[in-house]
N, C-alpha and C positions, 0 to 999 in steps of 0.2 A: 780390545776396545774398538767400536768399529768408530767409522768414520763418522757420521753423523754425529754420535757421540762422543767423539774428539773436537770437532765443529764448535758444537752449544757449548763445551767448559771454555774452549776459546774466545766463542763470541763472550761468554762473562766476561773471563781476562781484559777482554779489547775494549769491554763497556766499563768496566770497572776504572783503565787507565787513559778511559778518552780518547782512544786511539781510532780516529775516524779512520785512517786509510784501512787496517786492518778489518774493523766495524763491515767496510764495503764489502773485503772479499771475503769474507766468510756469510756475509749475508747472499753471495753471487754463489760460492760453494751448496751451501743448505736450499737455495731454492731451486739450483740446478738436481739436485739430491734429488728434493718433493717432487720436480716435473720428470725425474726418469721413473720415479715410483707410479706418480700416477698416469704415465704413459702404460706401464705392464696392467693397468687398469685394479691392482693389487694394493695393499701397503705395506705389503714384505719389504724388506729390507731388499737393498742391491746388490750384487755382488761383489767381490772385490774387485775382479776384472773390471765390471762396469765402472767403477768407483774411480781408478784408474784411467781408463779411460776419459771420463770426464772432466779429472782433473786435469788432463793432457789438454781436452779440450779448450780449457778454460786461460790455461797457459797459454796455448798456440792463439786463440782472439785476443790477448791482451797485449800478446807479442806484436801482432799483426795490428792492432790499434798502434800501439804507441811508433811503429816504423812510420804509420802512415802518418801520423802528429809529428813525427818528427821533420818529415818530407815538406809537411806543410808550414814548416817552424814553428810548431806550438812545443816547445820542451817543457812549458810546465805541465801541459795534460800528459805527455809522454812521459815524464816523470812518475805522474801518479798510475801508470797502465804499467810500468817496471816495476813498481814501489807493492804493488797487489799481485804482480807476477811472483813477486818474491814470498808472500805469504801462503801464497797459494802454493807454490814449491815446498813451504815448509811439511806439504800432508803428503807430498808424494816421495818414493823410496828413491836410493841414491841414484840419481845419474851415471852412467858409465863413461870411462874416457873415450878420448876417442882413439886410444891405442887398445883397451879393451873390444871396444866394438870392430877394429878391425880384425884382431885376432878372432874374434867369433866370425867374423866374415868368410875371413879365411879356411878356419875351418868347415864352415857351411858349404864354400865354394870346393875342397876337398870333398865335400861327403856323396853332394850332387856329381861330381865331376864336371861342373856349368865349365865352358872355358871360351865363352863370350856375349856380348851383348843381346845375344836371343836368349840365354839362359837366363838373363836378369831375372823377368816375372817367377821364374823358380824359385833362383835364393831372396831374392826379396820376400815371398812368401813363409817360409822360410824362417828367415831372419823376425821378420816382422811378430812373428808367434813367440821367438825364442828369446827377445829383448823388451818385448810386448812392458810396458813400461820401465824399463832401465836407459832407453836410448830413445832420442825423437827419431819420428819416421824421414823426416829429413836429412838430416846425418847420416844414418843408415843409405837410405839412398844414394846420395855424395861418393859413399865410400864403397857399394856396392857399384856404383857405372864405374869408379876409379879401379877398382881392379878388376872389372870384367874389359876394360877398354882396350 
């Protein structure tokens, strides 16, 4: 089933049990959907990488919303910017820990032979293809300066 069409029997769900926060982010999900579609000027379907992708997206501005609501002491809107990051997680594949993504580090930093911080841009590249939604690119970086350090 793709995404889109996991989205809409959602959004039923969400409309069926009144569930405004939910309601938001599947409506934020599906119109980011529409505007990558009609960016390819096409209305083929996306791919799944992009699909991924987006959802990354969509996590990382909500994440990045609600620190700055937080900063500013609003915890109820940063409330609700977690509360939609959560739903939005519910469409994307699992997360890795973050002893998984070192282990891939590791071995990434074996395969290049990198063995310091000018190598970074390699294994990050790298890395960044081979976790390409299992890991945020943030973490990944964290843990790639930490062992190339």
């Amino acid at each position: 089933m793709s995404l889109q069409t996991s989205i809409m029997s959602a959004m039923k769900e969400a409309m069926k049990a009144k569930d405004q926060n939910a309601l938001t982010s599947l409506r934020a999900i599906k119109s980011e959907i529409l505007k990558a579609q009609t960016e390819t000027g096409s209305k083929k379907e996306i791919s799944e990488d992009e699909e991924l992708k987006l959802l990354q997206k969509l996590v990382k501005q909500r994440k990045d919303s609600a620190a700055i609501y937080k900063e500013q002491g609003r915890e109820d809107l940063a409330k609700d910017e977690l509360d939609q990051v959560e739903v939005i997680e519910g469409f994307l594949p699992e997360q890795l820990s973050e002893e998984k993504i070192e282990a891939e580090v590791d071995a990434i930093i074996a395969e290049t032979g990198a063995s310091g911080m000018q190598d970074m841009g390699k294994v990050m590249g790298i890395a960044s293809q081979k976790l390409a939604g299992k890991a945020d690119g943030k973490t990944i970086s964290g843990i790639v300066k930490k062992k190339l350090a």
